[in-house]
C-alpha positions in Angstrom: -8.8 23.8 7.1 -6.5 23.6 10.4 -4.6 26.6 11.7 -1.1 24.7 11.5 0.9 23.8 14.9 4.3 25.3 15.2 6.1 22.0 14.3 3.6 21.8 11.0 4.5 25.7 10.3 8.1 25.4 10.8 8.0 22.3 8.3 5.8 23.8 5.7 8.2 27.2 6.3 11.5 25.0 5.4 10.0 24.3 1.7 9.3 28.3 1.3 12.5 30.5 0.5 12.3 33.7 2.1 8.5 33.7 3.7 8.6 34.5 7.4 5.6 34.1 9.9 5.2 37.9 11.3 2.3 39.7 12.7 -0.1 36.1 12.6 0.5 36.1 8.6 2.8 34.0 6.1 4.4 37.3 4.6 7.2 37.8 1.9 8.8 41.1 -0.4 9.9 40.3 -3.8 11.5 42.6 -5.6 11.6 43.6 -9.3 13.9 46.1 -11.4 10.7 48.8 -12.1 7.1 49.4 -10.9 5.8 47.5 -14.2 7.0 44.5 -13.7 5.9 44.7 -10.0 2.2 45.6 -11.0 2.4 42.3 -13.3 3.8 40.3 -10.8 0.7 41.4 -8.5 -2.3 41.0 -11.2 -1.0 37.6 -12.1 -0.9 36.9 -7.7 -4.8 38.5 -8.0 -5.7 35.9 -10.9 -4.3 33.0 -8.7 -6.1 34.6 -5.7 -9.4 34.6 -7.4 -9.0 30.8 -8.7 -8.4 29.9 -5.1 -10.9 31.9 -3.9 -8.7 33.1 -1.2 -7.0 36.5 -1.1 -3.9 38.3 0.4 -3.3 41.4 1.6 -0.7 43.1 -1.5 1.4 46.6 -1.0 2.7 47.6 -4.2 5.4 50.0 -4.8 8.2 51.1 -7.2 10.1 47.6 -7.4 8.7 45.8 -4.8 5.3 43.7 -4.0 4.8 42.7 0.1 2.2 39.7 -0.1 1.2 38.4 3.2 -1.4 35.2 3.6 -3.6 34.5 6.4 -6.9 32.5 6.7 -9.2 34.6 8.6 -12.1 32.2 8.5 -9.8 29.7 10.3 -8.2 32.5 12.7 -4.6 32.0 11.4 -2.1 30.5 8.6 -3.3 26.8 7.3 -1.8 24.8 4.5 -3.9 26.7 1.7 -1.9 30.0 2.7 1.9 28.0 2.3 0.4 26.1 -0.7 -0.8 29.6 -2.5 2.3 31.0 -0.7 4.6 28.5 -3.2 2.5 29.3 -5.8 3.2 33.0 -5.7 7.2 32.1 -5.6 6.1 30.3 -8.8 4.4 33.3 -10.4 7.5 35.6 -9.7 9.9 33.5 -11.7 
């Protein structure tokens, strides 16, 4: 897959509430009302991950999970990182 162009980025951005492109990675922090419901939120992110075979970099805290997508075989962010991107905003519903 293609490292997406700045116009293809910014499009693909516009359909993603509250991702931002920052340090070469799709990157987002959701937030949650206790660490248990964080750590849930990130194993169900790891089980989409593995089906995808393709896998982010996760910080997990007390409330809070920072999820950040980037292809490295492809040297930057490509449509399988915003399409696994919406699919995380999916899971934390």
């Amino acid at each position: 897959m293609a490292v997406l162009n700045e116009q293809e980025l910014n499009e693909q951005l516009a359909g993603l509430e509250g991702w931002e492109l920052r340090d070469g990675a799709l990157r987002k922090r959701y937030s949650f009302d206790d660490f248990a419901r964080a750590l849930a939120f990130t194993n169900r992110v790891g089980g989409a991950a593995e089906a995808a075979n393709h896998h982010p970099d996760l910080a997990v805290g007390w409330g809070y999970v920072e999820v950040a997508w980037v292809s490295h075989d492809a040297g930057g962010v490509t449509e399988r990182d915003t399409q696994i991107a919406a699919r995380c905003d999916e899971l934390a519903t």
